[in-house]
C-alpha positions in Angstrom: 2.9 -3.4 15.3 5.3 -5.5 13.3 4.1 -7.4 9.8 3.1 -10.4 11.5 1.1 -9.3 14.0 -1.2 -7.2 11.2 -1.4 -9.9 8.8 -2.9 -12.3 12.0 -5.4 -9.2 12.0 -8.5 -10.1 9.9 -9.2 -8.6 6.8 -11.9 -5.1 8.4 -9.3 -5.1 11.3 -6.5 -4.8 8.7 -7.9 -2.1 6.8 -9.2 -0.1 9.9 -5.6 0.1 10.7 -4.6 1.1 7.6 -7.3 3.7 7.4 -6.4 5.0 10.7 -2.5 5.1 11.3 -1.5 4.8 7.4 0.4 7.3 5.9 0.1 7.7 2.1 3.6 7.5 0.7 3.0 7.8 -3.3 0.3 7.0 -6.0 1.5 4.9 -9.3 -0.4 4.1 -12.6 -0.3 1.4 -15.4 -2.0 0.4 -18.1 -5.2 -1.5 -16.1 -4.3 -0.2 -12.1 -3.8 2.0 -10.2 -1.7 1.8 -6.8 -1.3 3.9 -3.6 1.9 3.0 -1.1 0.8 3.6 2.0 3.2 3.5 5.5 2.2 1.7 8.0 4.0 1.2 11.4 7.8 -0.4 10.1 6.3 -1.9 6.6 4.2 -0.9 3.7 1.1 -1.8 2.4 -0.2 -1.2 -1.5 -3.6 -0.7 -2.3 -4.6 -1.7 -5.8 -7.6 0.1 -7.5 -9.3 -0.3 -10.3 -8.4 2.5 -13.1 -11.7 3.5 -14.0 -13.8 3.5 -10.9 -11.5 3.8 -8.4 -12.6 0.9 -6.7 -10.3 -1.3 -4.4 -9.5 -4.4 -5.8 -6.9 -5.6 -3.2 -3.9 -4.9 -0.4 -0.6 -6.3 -0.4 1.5 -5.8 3.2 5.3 -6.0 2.5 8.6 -5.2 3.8 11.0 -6.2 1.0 11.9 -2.8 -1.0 12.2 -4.8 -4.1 8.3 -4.5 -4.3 8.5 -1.1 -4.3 11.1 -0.6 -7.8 7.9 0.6 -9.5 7.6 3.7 -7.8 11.5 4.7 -7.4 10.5 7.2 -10.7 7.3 9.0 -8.2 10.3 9.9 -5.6 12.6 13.3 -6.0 15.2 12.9 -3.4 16.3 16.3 -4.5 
């Protein structure tokens, strides 16, 4: 499944897929969210949450890596 063909998904079909061939990459946290960066098939999709009750507030699907610069200090390539 490319990008396109998930985001033509709707939105219970999008997360099912998530939930069931995601693959969690990394967790980040600011000041008022909190984010996990999950793999899925050739892109990535962040989940936002909310900081306090770990509720999800939203998904973003993306394939650009200059979305993920916030979490190049959650990777050791060591």
């Amino acid at each position: 499944m490319v990008l396109y063909e998930y985001m033509r998904l709707s939105d219970p079909q999008q997360w099912n897929e998530l939930c069931n061939n995601g693959q969690i990459i990394t967790h980040f946290a600011s000041i008022d969210c909190k984010y996990s960066l999950y793999g899925l098939h050739k892109f990535i999709v962040e989940v936002e949450l909310c900081i306090t009750t770990d509720k999800i507030i939203g998904k973003k699907p993306f394939v650009e890596t200059h979305a993920m610069e916030k979490y190049l200090g959650n990777f050791n390539i060591n």
